[in-house]
N, C-alpha and C positions, 0 to 999 in steps of 0.2 A: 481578241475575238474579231472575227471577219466574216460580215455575210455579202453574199452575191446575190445582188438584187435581178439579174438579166441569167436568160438560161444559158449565154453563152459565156459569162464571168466578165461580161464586159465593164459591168459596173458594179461597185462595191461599196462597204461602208468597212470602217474598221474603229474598234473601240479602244484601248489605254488607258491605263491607269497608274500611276508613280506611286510611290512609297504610302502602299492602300494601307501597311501595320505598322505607320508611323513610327518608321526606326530611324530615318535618318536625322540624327541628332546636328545641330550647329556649335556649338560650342569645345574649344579647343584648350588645356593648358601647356602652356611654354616656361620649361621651370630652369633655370640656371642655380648657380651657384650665389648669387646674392636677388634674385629677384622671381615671381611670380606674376604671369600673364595671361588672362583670362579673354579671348576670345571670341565674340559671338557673332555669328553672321544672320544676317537675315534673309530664309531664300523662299521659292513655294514650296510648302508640304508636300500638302496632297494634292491632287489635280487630275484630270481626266482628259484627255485628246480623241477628238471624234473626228476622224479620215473619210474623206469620199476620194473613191481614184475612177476613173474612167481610161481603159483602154484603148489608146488612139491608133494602133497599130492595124484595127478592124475598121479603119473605120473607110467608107467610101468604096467598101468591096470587099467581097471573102480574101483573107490569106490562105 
């Protein structure tokens, strides 16, 4: 989601959000012919990234 705070899009906010339906699982098995390996990794779930961008291309005079 992106909003445009200035009327000419010069500056913005943008929102993100990662694996919001908690699917992505960590755990892995690695099976051979005599052995069983159980894997677990630890990463972030869920998380949210809040972006500001500012257009520097306007800036110091019309393009």
């Amino acid at each position: 989601m992106e909003l445009y705070l200035t009327k000419n899009k010069e500056l913005s906010l943008q929102l993100q959000g990662y694996d919001l339906f908690d699917q992505q699982h960590s755990v892995n098995f690695l099976i051979s012919s005599n052995t069983i390996t159980q894997c677990i990794t630890n990463r972030i779930d869920r998380y949210f990234l809040l972006t500001s961008r500012y257009n520097l291309s306007r800036f110091g005079g019309k393009s």
